[in-house]
C-alpha positions as CSV (number, residue, x, y, z in Angstrom):
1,X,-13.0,-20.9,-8.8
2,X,-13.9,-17.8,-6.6
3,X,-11.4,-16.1,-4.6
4,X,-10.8,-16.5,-0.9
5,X,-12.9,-13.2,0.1
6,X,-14.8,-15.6,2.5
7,X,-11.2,-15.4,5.1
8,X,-11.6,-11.8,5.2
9,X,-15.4,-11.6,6.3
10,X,-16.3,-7.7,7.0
11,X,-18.6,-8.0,10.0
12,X,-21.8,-5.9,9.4
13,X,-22.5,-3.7,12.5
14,X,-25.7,-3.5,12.6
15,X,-25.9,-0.6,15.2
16,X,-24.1,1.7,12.8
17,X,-25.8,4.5,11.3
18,X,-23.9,3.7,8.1
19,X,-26.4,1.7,5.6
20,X,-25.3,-2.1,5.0
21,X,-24.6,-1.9,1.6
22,X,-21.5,1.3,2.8
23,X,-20.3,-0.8,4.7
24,X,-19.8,-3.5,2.6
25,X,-18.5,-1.5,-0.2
26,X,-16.0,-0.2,1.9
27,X,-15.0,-3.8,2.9
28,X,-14.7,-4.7,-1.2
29,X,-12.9,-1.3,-1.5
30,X,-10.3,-2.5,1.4
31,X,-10.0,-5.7,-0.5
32,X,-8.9,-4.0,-3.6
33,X,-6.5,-2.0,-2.1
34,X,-4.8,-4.3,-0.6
35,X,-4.9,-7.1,-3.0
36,X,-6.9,-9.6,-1.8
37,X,-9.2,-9.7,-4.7
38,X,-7.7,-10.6,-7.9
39,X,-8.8,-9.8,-11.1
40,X,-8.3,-13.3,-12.5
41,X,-11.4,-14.9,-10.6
42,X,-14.8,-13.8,-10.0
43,X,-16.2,-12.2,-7.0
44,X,-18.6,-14.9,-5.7
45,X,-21.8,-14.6,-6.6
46,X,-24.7,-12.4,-4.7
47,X,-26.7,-15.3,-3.0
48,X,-23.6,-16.4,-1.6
49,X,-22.2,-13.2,-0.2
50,X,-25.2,-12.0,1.0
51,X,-25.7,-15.1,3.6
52,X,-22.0,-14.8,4.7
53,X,-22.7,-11.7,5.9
54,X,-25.8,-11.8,7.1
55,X,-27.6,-9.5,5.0
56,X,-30.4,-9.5,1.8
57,X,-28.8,-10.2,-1.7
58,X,-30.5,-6.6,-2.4
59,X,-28.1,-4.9,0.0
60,X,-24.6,-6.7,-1.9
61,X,-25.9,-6.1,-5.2
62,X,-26.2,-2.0,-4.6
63,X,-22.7,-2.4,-3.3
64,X,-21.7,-4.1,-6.1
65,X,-23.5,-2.4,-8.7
66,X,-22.2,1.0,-7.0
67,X,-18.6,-0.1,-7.2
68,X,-19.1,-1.5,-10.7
69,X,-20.8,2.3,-11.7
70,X,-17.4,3.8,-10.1
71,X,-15.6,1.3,-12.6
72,X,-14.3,-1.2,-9.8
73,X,-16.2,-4.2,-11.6
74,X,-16.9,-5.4,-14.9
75,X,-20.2,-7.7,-14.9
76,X,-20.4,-10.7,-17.3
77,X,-23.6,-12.1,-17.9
78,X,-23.2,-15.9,-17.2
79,X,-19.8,-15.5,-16.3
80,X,-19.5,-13.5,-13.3
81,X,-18.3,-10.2,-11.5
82,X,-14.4,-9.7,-12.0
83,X,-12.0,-6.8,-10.8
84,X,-11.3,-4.2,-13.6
85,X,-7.8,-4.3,-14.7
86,X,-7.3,-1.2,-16.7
């Protein structure tokens, strides 16, 4: 089951000067701290993020892979993207 991210939509402003993929890692940084992403289910998936918010799956994956480089995420192949606890 994925976790209820999809209540807390960021809204992409796409007059910004700030790339897409900053301001969606900010979002999933805000999300973090204050709790609404728990570690126990998976971020939901790419494909599905990427439509919600209006952007390419290329954009959420470099925010995602930079959060994961920063040690945010742990990828699982086949399983999914989950919070880090430790």
């Amino acid at each position: 089951m994925c976790i209820g991210v999809y209540r807390y939509m960021v809204k992409i402003n796409k007059n910004s000067a700030q790339p897409y993929y900053l301001q969606i890692k900010e979002w999933l940084q805000d999300q973090i701290a204050t709790g609404k992403l728990s570690a126990d289910a998976p971020l939901p998936d790419e494909r599905s993020l990427a439509k919600r918010l209006g952007t390419s799956r290329v954009t959420v994956r470099r925010a995602i892979m930079e959060l994961t480089r920063a040690g945010y995420f742990d990828r699982v192949r086949g399983r999914g993207t989950f919070l880090r606890t430790d």
